[in-house]
N, C-alpha and C positions, 0 to 999 in steps of 0.2 A: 738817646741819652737823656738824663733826668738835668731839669734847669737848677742849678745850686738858690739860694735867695736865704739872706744872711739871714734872718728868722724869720721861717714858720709858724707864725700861731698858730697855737690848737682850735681846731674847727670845731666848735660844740656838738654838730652833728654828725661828728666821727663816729664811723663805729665797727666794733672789732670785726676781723674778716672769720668767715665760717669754720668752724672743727668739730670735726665728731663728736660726739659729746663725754666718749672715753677718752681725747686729747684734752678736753679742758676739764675734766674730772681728775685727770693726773697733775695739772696745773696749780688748781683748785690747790691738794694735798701739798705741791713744793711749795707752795709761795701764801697759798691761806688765802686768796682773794680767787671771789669769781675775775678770768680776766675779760669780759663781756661786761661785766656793771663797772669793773675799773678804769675800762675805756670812755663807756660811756662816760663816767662821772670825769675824764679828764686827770686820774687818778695814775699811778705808776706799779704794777702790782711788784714790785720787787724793793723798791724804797721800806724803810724801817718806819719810817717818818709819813705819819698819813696826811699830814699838811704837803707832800709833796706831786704837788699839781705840775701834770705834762705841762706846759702851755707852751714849751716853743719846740721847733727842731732847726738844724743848721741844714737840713735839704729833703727834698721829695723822698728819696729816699727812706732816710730818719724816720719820716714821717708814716708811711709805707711799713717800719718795722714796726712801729708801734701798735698799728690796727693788728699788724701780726700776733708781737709777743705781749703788750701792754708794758712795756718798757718805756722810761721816758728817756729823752736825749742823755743824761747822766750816765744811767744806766746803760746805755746801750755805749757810748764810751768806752766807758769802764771793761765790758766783756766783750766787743769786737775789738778794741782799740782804735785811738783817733787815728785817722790818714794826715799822714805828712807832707801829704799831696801840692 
């Protein structure tokens, strides 16, 4: 089980986990950002607002989706939905 820790900074030496290069070419197309340089830069590829820097998450987890989809904590709320846990 993953330790919860009430924020996660963003690690600057995050970085996105591997996909074929036709998985982030179709990425590329929905959302307009590489999400490989988005992570790097600590960037959220699904925000409007490019001022909106990942810099926290509320668990390992969160943080795990992110190197995944380049979603920041917000976003990923917003489309998993929060746990009422």
């Amino acid at each position: 089980m993953l330790e919860s820790h009430p924020h996660i900074l963003y690690n600057e030496s995050m970085k996105a986990t591997y996909k074929d290069s036709k998985i982030d070419n179709f990425l590329f197309s929905m959302f307009g950002r590489d999400r490989t340089a988005t992570v790097r830069d600590g960037l959220c590829v699904t925000c409007p607002s490019k001022g909106n820097v990942a810099s926290s998450f509320t668990d390992d987890l969160s943080r795990k989706e992110y190197q995944i989809s380049g979603m920041c904590q917000s976003c990923q709320d917003d489309f998993f939905g929060i746990s009422e846990e």
